[in-house]
C-alpha positions as CSV (number, residue, x, y, z in Angstrom):
1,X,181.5,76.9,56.4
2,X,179.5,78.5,59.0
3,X,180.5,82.4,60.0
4,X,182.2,83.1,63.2
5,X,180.9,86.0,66.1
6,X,183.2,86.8,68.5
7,X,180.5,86.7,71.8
8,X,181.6,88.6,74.9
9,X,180.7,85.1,76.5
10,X,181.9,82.1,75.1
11,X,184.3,83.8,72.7
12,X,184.7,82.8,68.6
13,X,182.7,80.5,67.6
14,X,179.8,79.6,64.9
15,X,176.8,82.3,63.9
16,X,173.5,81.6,64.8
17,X,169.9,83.2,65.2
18,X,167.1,84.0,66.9
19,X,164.5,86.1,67.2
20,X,164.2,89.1,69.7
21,X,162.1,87.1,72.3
22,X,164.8,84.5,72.7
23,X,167.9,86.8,72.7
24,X,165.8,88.4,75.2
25,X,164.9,85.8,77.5
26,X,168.3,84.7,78.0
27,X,168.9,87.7,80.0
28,X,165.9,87.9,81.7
29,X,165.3,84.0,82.2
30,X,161.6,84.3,80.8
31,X,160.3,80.7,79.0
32,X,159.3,82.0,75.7
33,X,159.3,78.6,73.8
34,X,162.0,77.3,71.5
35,X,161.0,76.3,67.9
36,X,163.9,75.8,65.5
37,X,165.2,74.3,62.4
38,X,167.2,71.3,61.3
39,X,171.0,72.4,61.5
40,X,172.2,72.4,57.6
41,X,176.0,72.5,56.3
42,X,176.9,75.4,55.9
43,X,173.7,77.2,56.9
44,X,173.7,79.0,60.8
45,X,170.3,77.4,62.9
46,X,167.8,79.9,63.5
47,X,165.4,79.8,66.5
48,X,162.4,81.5,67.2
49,X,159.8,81.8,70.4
50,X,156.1,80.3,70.6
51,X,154.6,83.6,69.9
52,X,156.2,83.7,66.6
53,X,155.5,80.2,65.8
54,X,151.8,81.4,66.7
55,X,152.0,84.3,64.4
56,X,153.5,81.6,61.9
57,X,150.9,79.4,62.1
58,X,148.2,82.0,62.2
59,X,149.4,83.6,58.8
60,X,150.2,80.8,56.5
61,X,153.6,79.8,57.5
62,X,155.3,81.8,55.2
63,X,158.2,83.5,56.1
64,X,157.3,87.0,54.7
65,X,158.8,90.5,55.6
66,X,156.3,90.9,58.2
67,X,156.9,88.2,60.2
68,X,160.8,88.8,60.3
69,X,160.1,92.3,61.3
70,X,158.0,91.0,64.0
71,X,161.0,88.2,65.1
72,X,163.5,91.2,64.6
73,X,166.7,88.1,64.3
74,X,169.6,88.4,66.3
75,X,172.9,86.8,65.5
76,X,173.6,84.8,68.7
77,X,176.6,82.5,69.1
78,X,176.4,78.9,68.8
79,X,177.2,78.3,72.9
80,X,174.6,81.1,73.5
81,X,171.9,79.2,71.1
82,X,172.4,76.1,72.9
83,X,172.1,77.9,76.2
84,X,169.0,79.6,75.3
85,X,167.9,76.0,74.2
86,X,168.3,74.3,77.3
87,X,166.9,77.2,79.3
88,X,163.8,76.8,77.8
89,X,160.9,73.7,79.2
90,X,159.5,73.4,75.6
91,X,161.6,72.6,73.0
92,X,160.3,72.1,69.0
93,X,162.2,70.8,66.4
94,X,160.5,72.3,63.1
């Protein structure tokens, strides 16, 4: 079972992630790109923007310390995810 947050929006409902540039953006309404991964049971999605995926890409793929500095996550709710989702022109599943 996936964690609650109680968002000051939407209310209780399931965790998710993303990085800073997303959380961000939602505010601020800025297209930062939307990559994110296959929804697993039990597991929250996490999202990140095209400047990460580039720094991804750029540095083997690996998810290492350094890059999840750099992405600095941010536990979003699940309405919020999908919000930032739709927001967004380029969307990636990875």
């Amino acid at each position: 079972m996936i964690e609650k947050v109680l968002c000051d929006i939407h209310g209780p409902n399931e965790m998710s992630f993303s990085c800073i540039h997303i959380a961000m953006a939602i505010d601020s309404k800025e297209k930062v790109g939307f990559f994110y991964s296959k929804a697993e049971e039990d597991l929250p999605q996490i999202a990140w923007c095209g400047a990460c995926e580039q720094w991804l890409l750029d540095n083997g793929e690996e998810w290492t310390d350094v890059f999840q500095a750099k992405a600095d996550f941010k536990t979003l709710c699940s309405e919020c995810f999908k919000e930032a989702k739709n927001k967004e022109l380029e969307v990636y599943l990875r």
